[in-house]
VEXDREN-2710 file (C-alpha; in Angstrom, 1 decimal):
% VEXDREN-2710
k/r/px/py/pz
1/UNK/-8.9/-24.5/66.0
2/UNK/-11.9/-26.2/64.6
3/UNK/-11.9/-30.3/64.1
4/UNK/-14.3/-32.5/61.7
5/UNK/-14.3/-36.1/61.3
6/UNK/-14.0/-37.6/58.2
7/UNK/-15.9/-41.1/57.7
8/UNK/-14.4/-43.4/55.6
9/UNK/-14.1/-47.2/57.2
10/UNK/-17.5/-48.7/57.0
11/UNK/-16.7/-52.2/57.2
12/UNK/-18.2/-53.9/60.4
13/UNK/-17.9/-57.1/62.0
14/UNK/-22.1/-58.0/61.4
15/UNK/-21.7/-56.7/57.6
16/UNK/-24.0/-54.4/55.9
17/UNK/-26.9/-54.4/58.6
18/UNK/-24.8/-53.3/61.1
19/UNK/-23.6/-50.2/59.0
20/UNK/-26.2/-47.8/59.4
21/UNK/-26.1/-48.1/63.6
22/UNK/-22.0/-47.4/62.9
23/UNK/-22.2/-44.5/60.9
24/UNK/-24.9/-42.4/63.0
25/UNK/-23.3/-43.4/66.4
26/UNK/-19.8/-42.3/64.9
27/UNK/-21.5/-38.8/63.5
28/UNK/-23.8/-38.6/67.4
29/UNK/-20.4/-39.0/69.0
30/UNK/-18.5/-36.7/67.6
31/UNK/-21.1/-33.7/67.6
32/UNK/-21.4/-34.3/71.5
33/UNK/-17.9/-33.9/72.0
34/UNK/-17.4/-30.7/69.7
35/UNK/-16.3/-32.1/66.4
36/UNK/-17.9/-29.1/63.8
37/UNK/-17.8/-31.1/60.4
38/UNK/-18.5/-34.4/59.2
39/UNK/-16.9/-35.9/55.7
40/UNK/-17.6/-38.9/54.2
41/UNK/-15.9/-40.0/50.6
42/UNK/-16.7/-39.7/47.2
43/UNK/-15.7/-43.0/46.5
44/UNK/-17.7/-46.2/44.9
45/UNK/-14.8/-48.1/45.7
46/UNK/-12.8/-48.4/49.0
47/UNK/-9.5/-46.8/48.6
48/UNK/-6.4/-48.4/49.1
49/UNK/-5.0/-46.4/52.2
50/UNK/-8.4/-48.0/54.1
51/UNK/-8.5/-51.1/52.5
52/UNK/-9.6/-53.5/49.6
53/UNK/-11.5/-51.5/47.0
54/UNK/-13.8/-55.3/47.6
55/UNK/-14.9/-53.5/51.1
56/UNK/-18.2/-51.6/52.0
57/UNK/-18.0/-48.3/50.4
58/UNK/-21.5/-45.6/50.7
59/UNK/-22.2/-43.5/48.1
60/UNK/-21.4/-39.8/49.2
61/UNK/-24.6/-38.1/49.0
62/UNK/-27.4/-40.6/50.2
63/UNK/-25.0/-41.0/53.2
64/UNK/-25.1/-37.3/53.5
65/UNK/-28.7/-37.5/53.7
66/UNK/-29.2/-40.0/56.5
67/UNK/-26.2/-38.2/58.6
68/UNK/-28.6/-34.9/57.9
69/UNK/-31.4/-37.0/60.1
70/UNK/-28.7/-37.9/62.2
71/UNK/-27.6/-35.1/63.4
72/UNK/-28.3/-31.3/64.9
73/UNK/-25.2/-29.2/64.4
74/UNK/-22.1/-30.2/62.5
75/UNK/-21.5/-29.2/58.8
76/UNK/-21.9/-32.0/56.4
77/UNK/-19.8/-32.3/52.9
78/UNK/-18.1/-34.9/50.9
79/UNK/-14.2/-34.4/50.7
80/UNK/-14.0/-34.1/48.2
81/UNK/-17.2/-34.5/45.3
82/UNK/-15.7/-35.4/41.8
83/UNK/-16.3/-33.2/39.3
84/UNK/-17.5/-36.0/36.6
85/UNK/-19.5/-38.2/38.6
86/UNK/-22.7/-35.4/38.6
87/UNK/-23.8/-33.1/36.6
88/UNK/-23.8/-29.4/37.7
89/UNK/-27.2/-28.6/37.6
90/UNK/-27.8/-32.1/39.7
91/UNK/-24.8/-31.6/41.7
92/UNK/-26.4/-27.7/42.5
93/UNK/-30.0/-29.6/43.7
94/UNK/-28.7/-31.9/45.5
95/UNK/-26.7/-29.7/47.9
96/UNK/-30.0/-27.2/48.1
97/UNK/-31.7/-30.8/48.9
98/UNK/-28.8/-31.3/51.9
99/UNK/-28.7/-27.7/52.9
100/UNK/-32.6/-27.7/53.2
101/UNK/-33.4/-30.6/55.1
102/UNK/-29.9/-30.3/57.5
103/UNK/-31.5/-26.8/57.9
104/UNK/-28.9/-24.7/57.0
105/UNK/-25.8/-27.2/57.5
106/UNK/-24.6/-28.4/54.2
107/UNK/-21.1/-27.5/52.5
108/UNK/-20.4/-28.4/48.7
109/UNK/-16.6/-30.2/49.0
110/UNK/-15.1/-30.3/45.5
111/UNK/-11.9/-30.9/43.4
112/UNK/-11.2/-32.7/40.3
113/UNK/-10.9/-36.1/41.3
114/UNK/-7.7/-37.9/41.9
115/UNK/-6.0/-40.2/39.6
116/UNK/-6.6/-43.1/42.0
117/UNK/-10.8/-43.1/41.0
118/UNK/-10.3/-44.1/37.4
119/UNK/-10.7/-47.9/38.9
120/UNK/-14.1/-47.0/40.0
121/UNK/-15.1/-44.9/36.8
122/UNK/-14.1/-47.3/34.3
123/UNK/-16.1/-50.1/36.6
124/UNK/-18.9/-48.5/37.1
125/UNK/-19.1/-46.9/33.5
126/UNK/-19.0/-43.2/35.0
127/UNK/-16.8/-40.0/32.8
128/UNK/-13.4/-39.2/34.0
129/UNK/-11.6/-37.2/31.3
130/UNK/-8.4/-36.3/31.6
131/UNK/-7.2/-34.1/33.7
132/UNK/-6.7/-30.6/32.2
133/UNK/-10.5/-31.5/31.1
134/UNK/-11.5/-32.1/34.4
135/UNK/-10.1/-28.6/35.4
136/UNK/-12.3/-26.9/32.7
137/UNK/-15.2/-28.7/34.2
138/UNK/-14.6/-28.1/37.6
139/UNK/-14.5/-24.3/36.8
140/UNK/-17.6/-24.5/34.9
141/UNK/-19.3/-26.4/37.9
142/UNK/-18.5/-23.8/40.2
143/UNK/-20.2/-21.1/38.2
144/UNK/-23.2/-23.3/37.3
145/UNK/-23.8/-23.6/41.2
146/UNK/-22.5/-20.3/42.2
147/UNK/-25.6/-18.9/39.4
148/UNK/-28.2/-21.3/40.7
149/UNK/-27.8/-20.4/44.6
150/UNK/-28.0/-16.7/43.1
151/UNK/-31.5/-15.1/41.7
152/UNK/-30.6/-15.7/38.1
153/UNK/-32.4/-18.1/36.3
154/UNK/-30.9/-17.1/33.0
155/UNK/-29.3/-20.2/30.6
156/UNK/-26.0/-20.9/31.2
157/UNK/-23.6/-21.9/27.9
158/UNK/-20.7/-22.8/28.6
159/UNK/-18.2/-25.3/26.8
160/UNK/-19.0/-28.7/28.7
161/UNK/-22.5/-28.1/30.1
162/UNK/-25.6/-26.2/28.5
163/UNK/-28.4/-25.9/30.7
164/UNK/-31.8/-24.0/29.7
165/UNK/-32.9/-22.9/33.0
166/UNK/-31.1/-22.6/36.1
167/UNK/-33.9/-22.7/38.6
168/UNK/-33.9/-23.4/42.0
169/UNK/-36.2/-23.7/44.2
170/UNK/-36.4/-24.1/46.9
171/UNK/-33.5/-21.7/48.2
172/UNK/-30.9/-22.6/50.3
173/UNK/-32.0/-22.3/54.0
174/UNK/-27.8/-21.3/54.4
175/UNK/-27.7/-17.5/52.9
176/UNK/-26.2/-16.1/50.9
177/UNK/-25.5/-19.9/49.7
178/UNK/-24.0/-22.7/50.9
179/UNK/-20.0/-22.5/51.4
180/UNK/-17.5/-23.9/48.7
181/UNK/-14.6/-25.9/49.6
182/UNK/-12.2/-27.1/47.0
183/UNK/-9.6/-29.9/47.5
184/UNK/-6.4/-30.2/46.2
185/UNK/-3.1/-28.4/46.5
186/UNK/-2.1/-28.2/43.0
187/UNK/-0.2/-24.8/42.5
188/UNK/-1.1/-23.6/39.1
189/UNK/-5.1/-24.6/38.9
190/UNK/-6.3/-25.8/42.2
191/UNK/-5.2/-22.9/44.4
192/UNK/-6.1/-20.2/41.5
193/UNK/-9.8/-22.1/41.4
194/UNK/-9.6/-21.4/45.3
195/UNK/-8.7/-18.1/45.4
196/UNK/-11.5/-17.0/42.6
197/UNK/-14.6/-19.2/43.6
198/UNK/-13.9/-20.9/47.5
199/UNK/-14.8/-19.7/50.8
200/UNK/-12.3/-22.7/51.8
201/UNK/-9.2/-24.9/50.9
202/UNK/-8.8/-28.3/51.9
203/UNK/-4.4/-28.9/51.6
204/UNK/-2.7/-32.4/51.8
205/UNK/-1.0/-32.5/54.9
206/UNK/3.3/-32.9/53.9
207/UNK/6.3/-30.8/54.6
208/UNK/5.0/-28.2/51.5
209/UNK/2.5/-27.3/53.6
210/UNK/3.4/-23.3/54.3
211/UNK/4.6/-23.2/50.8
212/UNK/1.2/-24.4/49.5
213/UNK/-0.2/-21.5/51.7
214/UNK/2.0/-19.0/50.1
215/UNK/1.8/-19.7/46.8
216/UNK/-2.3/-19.2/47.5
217/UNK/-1.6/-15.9/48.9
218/UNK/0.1/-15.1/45.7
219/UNK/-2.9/-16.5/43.4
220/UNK/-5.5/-14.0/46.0
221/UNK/-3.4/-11.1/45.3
222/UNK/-3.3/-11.8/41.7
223/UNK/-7.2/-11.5/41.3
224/UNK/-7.4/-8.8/44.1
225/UNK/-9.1/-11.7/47.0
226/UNK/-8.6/-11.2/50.8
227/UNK/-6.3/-14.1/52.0
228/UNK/-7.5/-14.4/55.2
229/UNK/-11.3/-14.6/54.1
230/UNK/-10.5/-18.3/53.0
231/UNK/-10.5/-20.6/55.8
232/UNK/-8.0/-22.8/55.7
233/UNK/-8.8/-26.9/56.4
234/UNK/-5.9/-29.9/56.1
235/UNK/-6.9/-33.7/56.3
236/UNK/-5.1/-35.3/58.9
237/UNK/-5.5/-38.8/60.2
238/UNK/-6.3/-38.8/63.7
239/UNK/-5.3/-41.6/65.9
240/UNK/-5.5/-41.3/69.6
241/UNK/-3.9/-44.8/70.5
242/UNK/-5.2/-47.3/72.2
243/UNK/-4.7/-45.5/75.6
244/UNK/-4.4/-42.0/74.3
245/UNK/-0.5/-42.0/73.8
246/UNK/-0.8/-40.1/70.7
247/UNK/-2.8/-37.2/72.2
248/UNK/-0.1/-35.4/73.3
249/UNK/1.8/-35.8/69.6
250/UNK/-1.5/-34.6/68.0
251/UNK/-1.6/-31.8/69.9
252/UNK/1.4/-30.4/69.0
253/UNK/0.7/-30.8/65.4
254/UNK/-2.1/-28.9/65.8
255/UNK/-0.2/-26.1/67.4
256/UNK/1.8/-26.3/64.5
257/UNK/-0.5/-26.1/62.2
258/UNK/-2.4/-23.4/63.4
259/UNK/0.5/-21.3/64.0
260/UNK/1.0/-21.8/59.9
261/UNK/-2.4/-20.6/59.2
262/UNK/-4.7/-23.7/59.3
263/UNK/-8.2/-23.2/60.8
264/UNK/-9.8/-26.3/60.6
265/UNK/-8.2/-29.9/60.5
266/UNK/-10.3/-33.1/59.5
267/UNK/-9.3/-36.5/60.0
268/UNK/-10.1/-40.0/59.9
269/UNK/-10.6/-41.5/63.1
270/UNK/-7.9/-44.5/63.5
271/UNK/-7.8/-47.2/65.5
272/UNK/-9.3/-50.9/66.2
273/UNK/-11.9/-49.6/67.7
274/UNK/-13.3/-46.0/65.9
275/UNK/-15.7/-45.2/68.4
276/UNK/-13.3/-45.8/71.9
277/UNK/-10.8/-43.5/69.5
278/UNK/-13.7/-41.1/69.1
279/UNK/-14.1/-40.8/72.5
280/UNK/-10.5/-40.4/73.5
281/UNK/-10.5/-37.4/71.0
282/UNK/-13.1/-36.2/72.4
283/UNK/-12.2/-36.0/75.8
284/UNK/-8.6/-35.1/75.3
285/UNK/-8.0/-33.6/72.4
286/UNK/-11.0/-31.5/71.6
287/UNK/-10.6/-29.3/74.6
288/UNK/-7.1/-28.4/74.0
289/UNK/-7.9/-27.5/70.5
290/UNK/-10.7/-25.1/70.7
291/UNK/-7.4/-22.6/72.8
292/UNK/-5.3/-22.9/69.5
END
């Protein structure tokens, strides 16, 4: 089993100078010791199971950018990008833009946007439609990007977004394109979305979990897609404890979860202290993982 890190604390004792030297040592670290993705957010506003929305929160895609420079290996991608915050045909450039100058390493992360970012939409005067809207979109999106990594330049018409052209250039350095992974574990949308457009899920991590699985089984047999081509990623927290007395209760989560089905899990690092709890992973946890 693979693991990522997902970077979403970026509040530091020093304030916002002191950011920038947290965020690259985090993503270093964790590429050293095996880690194989890197998430950040696509928040404006700090959520509520980190902290006060009032604390430091990076926009997704410039952070993206600087972690690009930061790094040699790991896959970067927001988990998940909201479908409203970018338009398609910007949304499409931008991970060309990522994938081009990672060389090869970018991944577009995508869902519809939880309920919880309406705060941060209405604040910062961005669209977030209602829901079954959002859907619509987030289907359209897919096939606006899925065209534009593709050699046709034709128009694309659709019923929320009209665009003339859909050039790109340059091409992806990652070929065919750029993997797709879509958030979200709804049953009737999210998992049909994954099983027709994604080369990956991303599943809340709960007791529903195997259900969740099955009922995408049943949504790729439906439109005639191999199950087992869709990796399968959960976001789990990941706290070591101080002295590494979690280690041993991770590691048998992971066991379970692989033994469900999950290929890749990406957490949050916890703790005081992210980058002794980085480490502890990294030493102890890493290892065992890469034999589930």
């Amino acid at each position: 089993m693979n693991l990522g890190i997902a970077i979403a604390d970026f509040t530091q004792p020093g304030g916002p100078t002191g950011i920038a030297r947290h965020v690259g040592r985090l993503a270093r670290t964790a590429e050293e010791y095996g880690f194989t993705r890197i998430a950040v957010m696509d928040h404006l506003f700090q959520i509520g199971i980190v902290g006060a929305s009032e604390q430091e929160m990076l926009e997704a895609y410039t952070t993206l950018g600087y972690l690009a420079a930061s790094t040699e290996s790991a896959e970067l991608l927001a988990l998940v990008t909201s479908v409203g915050y970018r338009e398609p045909g910007l949304l499409a450039k931008m991970i060309t833009t990522l994938d081009v100058l990672s060389e090869g390493r970018a991944a577009l992360g995508i869902g519809v946007g939880a309920g919880f970012n309406i705060a941060e939409a209405r604040g910062l005067g961005l669209p977030f439609p209602p829901v079954s809207e959002r859907f619509e979109r987030l289907e359209e999106t897919l096939r606006i990007c899925l065209q534009m990594w593709s050699d046709d330049e034709k128009p694309f018409d659709g019923r929320y977004y009209r665009l003339e052209r859909t050039l790109n250039s340059p091409r992806t350095v990652r070929q065919p394109r750029p993997p797709i992974l879509i958030g979200g574990s709804g049953e009737r949308k999210t998992l049909r979305l994954v099983a027709e457009y994604a080369d990956a899920c991303n599943l809340f991590h709960g007791p529903d979990l195997q259900h969740k699985l099955d009922v995408l089984r049943r949504h790729c047999d439906h439109v005639g897609r191999d199950y087992d081509e869709i990796e399968k990623t959960v976001l789990l927290p990941l706290d070591p404890g101080a002295r590494g007395e979690n280690i041993r209760a991770l590691l048998a989560e992971l066991r379970r979860l692989g033994h469900i089905g999950i290929d890749h899990v990406i957490g949050p690092i916890r703790g005081a202290d992210q980058h002794a709890s980085l480490r502890l992973l990294g030493d102890r946890l890493v290892p065992e993982a890469l034999h589930i």
